[in-house]
C-alpha positions in Angstrom: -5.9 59.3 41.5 -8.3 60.3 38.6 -11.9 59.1 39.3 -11.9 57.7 35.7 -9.5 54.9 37.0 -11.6 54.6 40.0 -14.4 53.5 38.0 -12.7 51.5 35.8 -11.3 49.1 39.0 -14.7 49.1 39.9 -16.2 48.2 36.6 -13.3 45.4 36.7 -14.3 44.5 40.2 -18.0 44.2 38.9 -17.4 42.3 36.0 -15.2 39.3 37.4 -17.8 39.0 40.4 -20.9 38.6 38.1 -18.7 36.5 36.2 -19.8 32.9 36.2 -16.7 31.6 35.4 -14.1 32.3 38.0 -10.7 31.6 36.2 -7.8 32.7 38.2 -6.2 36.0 36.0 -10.0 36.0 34.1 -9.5 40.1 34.6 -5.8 40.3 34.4 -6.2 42.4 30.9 -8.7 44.6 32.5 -6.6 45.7 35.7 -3.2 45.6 33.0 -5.2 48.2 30.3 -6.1 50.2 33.9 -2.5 50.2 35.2 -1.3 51.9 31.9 -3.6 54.3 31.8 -2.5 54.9 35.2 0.9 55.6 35.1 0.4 57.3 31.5 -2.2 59.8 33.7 1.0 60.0 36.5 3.8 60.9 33.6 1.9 63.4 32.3 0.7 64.9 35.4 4.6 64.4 36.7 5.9 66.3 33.3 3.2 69.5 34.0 4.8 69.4 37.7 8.4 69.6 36.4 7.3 72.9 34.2 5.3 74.7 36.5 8.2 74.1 38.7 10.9 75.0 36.2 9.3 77.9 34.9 9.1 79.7 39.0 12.3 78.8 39.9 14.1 79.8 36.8 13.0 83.6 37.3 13.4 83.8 41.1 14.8 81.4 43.7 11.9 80.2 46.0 11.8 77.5 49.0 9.5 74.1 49.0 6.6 76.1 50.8 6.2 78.6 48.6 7.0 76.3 45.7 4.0 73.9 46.3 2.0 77.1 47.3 2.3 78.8 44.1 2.1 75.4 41.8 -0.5 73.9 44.3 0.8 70.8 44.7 2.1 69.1 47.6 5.6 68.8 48.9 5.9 65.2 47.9 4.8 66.2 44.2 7.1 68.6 44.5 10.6 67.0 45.6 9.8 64.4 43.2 9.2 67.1 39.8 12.4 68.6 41.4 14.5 65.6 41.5 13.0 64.6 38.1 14.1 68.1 36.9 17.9 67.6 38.5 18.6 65.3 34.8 17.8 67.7 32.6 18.8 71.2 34.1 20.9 72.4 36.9 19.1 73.6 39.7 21.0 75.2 42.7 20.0 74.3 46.5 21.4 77.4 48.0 20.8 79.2 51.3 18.8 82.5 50.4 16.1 84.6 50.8 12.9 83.0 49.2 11.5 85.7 46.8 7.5 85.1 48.0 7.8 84.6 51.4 11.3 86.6 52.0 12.8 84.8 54.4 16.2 83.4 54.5 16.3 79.0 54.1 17.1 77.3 51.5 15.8 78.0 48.1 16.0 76.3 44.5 17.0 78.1 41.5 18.1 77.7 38.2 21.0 79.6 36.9 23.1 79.6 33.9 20.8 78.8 30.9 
């Protein structure tokens, strides 16, 4: 999570305990406007993931490991740019040798463009 939103929950956190009147929702806008940023911050960062991905596997096949290895991200980040990427392109789970690490699992690709 970017440290800017960090600071912002705490600013939010700060303000509605100096507060002196405690209304119930008094920093709903606050912790709303830090939400969106949020998940703005995530989409984008989600959109990056699914290029850097697209743009390995499209030349070579490669498994997971090497995948988040190469992209530096972590496997979770990178099943979810991969199923993300499963609307727009077709991406091939095949059993084959993984072009960084050479050995023989299952790999993603991208044929046919």
């Amino acid at each position: 999570m970017p440290w800017s939103v960090l600071s912002g929950l705490d600013t939010a956190r700060r303000r509605a305990r100096e507060s002196g009147d405690r209304v119930a929702g008094a920093c709903q806008d606050t912790v709303a406007t830090v939400l969106i940023q949020t998940s703005a911050l995530l989409r984008r960062r989600g959109t990056e993931d699914m290029a850097a991905i697209a743009a390995l596997i499209r030349a070579e096949p490669h498994c997971v490991p090497c995948i988040g290895i190469v992209t530096d991200l972590d496997a979770r980040r990178v099943y979810a740019a991969l199923e993300r990427l499963k609307a727009s392109v077709q991406i091939e789970l095949v059993s084959g040798r993984c072009t960084r690490c050479g050995r023989t699992t299952t790999v993603h690709t991208i044929q046919g463009d």
